[in-house]
Structure formats: C-alpha cells, structure tokens
C-alpha positions as CSV (number, residue, x, y, z in Angstrom):
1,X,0.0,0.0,0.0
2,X,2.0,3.4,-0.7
3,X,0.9,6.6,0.8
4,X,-0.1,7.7,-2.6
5,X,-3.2,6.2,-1.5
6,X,-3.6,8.6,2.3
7,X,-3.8,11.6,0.8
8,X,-5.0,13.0,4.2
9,X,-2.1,11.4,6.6
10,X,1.1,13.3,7.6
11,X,4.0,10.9,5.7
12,X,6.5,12.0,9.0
13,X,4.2,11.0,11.6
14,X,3.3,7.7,10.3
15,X,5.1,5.2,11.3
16,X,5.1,1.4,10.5
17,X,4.7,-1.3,12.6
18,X,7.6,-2.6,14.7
19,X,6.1,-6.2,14.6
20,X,9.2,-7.7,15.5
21,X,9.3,-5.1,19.3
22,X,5.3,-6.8,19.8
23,X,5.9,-10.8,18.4
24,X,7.8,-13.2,19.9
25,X,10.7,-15.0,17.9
26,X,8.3,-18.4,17.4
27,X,5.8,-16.0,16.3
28,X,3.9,-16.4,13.2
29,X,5.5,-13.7,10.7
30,X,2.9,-13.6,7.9
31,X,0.4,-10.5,8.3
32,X,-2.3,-10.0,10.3
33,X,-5.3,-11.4,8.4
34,X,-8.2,-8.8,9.2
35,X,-11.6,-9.1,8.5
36,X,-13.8,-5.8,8.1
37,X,-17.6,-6.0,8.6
38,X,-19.5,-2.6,7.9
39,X,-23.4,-2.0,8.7
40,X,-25.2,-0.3,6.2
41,X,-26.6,-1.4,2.5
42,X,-27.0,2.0,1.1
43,X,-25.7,3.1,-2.0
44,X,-23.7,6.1,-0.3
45,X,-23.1,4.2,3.0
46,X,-21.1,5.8,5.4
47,X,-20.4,3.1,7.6
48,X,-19.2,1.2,4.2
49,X,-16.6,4.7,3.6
50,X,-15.3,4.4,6.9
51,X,-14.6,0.7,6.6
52,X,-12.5,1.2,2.7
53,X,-10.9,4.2,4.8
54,X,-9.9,1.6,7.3
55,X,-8.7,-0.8,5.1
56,X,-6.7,1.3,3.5
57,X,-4.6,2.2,6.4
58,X,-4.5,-1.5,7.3
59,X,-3.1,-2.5,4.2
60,X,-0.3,0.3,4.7
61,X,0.7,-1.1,8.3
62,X,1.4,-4.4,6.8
63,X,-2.1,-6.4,6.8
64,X,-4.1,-9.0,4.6
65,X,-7.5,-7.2,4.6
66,X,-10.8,-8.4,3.1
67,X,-14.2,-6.8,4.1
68,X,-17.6,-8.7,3.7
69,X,-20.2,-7.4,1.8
70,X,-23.2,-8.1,3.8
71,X,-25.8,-7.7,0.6
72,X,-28.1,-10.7,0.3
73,X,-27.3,-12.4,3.7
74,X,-30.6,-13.6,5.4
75,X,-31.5,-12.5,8.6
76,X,-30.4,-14.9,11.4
77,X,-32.5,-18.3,11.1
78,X,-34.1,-17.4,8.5
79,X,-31.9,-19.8,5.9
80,X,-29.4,-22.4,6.9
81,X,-25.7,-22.8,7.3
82,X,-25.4,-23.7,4.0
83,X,-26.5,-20.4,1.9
84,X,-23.8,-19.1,0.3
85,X,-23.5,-15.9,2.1
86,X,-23.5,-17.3,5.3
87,X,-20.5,-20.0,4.5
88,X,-18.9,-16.7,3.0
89,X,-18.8,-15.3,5.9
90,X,-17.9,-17.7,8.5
91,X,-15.0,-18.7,6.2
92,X,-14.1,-15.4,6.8
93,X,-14.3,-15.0,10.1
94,X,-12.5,-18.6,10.7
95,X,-9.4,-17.1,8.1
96,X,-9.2,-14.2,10.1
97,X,-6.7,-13.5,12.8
98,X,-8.5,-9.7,14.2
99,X,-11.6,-7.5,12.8
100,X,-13.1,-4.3,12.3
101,X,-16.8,-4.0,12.9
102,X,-17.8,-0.6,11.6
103,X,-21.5,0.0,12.4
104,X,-23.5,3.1,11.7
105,X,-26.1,4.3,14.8
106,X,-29.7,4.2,14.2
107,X,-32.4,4.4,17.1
108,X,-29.3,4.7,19.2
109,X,-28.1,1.3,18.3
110,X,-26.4,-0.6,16.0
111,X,-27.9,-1.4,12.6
112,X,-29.9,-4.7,11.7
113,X,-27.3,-5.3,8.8
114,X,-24.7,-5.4,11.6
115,X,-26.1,-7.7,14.1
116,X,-27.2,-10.0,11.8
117,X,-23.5,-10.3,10.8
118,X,-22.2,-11.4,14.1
119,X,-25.4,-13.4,15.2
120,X,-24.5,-15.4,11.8
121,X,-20.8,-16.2,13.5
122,X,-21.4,-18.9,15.0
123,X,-19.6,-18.6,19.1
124,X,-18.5,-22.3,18.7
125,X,-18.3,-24.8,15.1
126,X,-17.8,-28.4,17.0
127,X,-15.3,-27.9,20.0
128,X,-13.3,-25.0,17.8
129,X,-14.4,-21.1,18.3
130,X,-13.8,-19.0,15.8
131,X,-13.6,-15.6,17.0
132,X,-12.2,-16.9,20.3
133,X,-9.1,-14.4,20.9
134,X,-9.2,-12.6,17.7
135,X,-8.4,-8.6,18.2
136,X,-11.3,-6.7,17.6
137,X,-11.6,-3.0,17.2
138,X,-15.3,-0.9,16.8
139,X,-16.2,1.9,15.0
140,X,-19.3,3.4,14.7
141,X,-20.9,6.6,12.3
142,X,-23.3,8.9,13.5
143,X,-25.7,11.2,11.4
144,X,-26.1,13.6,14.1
145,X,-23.9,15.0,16.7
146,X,-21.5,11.9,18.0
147,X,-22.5,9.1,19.9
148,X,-21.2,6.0,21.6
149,X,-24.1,3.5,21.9
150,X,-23.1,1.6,19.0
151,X,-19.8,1.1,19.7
152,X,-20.5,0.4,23.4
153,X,-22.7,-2.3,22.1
154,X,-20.2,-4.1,19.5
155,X,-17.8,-4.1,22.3
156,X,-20.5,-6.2,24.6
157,X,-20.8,-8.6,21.4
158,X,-17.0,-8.5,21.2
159,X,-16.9,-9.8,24.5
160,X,-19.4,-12.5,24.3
161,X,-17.7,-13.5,21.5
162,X,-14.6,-14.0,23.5
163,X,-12.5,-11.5,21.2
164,X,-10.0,-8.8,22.4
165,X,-11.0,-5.5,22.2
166,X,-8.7,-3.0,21.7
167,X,-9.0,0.0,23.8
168,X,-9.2,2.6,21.1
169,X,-12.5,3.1,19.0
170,X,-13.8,5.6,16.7
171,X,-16.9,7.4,16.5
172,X,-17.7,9.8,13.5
173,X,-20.3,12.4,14.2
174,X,-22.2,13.8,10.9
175,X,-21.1,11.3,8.9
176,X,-22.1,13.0,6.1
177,X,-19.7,16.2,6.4
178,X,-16.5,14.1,6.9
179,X,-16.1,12.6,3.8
180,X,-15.8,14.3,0.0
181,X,-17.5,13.5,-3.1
182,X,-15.5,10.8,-4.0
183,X,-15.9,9.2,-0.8
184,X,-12.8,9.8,0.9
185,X,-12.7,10.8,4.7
186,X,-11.2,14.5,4.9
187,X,-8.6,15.4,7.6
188,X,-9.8,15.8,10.8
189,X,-9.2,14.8,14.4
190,X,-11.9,12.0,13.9
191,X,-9.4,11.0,10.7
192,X,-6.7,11.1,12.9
193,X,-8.6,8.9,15.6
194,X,-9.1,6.3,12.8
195,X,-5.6,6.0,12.4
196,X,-4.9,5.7,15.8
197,X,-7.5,2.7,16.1
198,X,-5.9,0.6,13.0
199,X,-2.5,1.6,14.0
200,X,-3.4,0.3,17.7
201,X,-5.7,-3.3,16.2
202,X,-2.3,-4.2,14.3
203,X,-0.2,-3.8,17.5
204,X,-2.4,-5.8,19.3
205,X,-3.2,-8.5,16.8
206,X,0.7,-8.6,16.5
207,X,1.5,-8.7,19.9
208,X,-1.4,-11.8,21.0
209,X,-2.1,-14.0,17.8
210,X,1.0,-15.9,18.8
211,X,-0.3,-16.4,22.1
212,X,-3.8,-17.6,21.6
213,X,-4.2,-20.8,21.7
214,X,-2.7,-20.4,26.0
215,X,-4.4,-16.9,26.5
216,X,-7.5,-19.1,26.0
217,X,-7.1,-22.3,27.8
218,X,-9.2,-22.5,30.6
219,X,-9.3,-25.1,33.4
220,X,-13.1,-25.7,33.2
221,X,-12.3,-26.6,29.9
222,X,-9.7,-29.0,30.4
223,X,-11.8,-30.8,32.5
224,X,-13.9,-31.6,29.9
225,X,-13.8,-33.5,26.8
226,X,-14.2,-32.1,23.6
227,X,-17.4,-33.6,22.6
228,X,-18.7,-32.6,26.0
229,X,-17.7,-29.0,24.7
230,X,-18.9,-29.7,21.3
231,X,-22.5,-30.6,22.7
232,X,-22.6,-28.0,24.9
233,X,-22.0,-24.8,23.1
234,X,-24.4,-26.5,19.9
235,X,-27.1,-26.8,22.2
236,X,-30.1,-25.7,20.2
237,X,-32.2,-22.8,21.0
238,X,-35.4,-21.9,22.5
C-alpha cells in the first residue's frame, strides 16, 4: 500500500509497525489477516466509507484485509448454514486472525445489517471457536452530533464472543460532512482517531495471535472433553 493512497495522513508522523518489538521469535511472521464488517446497504453508505478508509490504512501497516459485503445475507434463522453468504462469511471470520466492525447508529443502536452479521458467527463450530481471541476494534458513524451507543454495544458482542478489544475506537459524528465527493474521509481529528485505532488493532493483533491458543485455555475446559464442549455450546435454542 504506498501513501499515494492517504492523501490526508502526515508521511512523517506515520510510522510502521515494529512487529518484531510486539511478536515473539516463534511468532507467526505472515500478516495479520483482518476481517472488516461494515453495517449499512446503502448506495452512499457511510459506515461502508469508513470501513475502505480503514482498510486502507490496514493494508499500509502491513495487513491482509478483506471486508464482507453483507448484501443478500438472510437475517439470522431465516436460511441455513449452507447459503452461500453465510459460509462466505464464517470462512471469513475462521481465516481471520482480528476485525473491524464498523456499524453506523440508528435508534441509538447498531444497525440490523450489523447484528445479523455477528449473530450469523457462529460462538462455537464443534469444539473449535472461531472468533475466540481474535483482536477486535469498533467503529461506529453517526448522522447527528456523535454518539457511543453503537460502539459500546459491538464491544459487549466482542466480548461474548470472546475476542480482544482494543482499547481505542472511533466514532464519526455527521457522517455526512466528513467525507468528499468521492468518498474519501477529509482530515480531521476523527481522521486522525481512525488511524490511531488501525494503528493500535495491528499492535495488538501482533502482539497476542501468537499467544492464543494459552491466553485461551481455561481449566473448566480441560476438564472436559471435547465432545462434551462440542455438545454444549451446539445446544439448540429456544
């Protein structure tokens, strides 16, 4: 990715990533696979700019990036595992190593579009989880004056889904003033705390992914087997 493609970043202030000060010397050395999910279906959809912003700046610091389009995915239940855009996106979600969930904020919450995306994750496949610690960093676009309910919200999910959440987030208040006509995000402080919030998800995917597998082994689950696992997180719903 050059800088040919931030034309709204400061070249002297952006620094790459230092993966080898954050990863261990067994570490895995390929880059950080992120995933991007974005919350809107709308032709000029903010929340859709703000992920292709992100993206881009992901790609710069060093990452594989792909970014789900969520057009023509059913609503939760309402098809089965099998429908093409559902495997698409659980693929996804098992190939990545962190996300970004970009949501925008309507009826001071997340979007349908956006739920639907991580209800469709499945917290368990058999005895393996596949978001189980992934990084995980939230943004969120407002249309109004700025606003954390969404965010707060995706971090609850991130939780649940027993992801790392980075500490940074971003939340961009009239969406529709921050980016141009060709759908570029202009320079701003909320720019700036975009960068911050990729800059910080690489770190911290960098720093854990090599470390997973013992950040998540837990003595309750040691104790059991993995088809008592299997059958207990596939129980079926109410």
């Amino acid at each position: 990715m050059s800088l040919a493609d931030l034309p709204n970043i400061d070249p002297e202030q952006l620094h790459p990533i230092d993966d080898a000060s954050l990863a261990g010397p067994d570490a895995p050395r390929h880059a950080p696979r992120i995933l991007i999910l974005y919350g809107s279906l709308r032709e000029r959809s903010y929340s859709r700019l703000l992920a292709e912003e992100a993206a881009r700046l992901l790609r710069w610091f060093g990452c594989e990036v792909r970014t789900f389009n969520p057009q023509g995915l059913p609503l939760p239940d309402g098809a089965d595992a099998e429908h093409p855009k559902v495997a698409e996106l659980r693929e996804l979600a098992s190939w990545s190593e962190g996300m970004v969930w970009v949501s925008p904020e309507r009826h001071g919450a997340m979007t349908a579009v956006m739920k639907a995306q991580i209800d469709w994750i499945p917290l368990a496949l058999g005895g393996v989880r596949p978001t189980q610690g992934k990084t995980l960093a939230v943004m969120q676009v407002c249309g109004g004056s700025q606003s954390f309910n969404a965010v707060n919200q995706l971090r609850v999910l991130g939780r649940w889904m027993r992801m790392l959440t980075i500490p940074n987030q971003s939340s961009v208040p009239k969406a529709f003033a921050e980016f141009d006509d060709d759908g570029r995000m202009k320079p701003s402080p909320y720019y700036g705390r975009v960068v911050d919030v990729c800059e910080e998800l690489v770190k911290f995917t960098w720093l854990t992914r090599g470390h997973g597998a013992y950040l998540t082994d837990r003595y309750s689950e040691r104790v059991e087997s993995a088809e008592q696992v299997s059958q207990r997180v596939n129980q079926r719903s109410l």
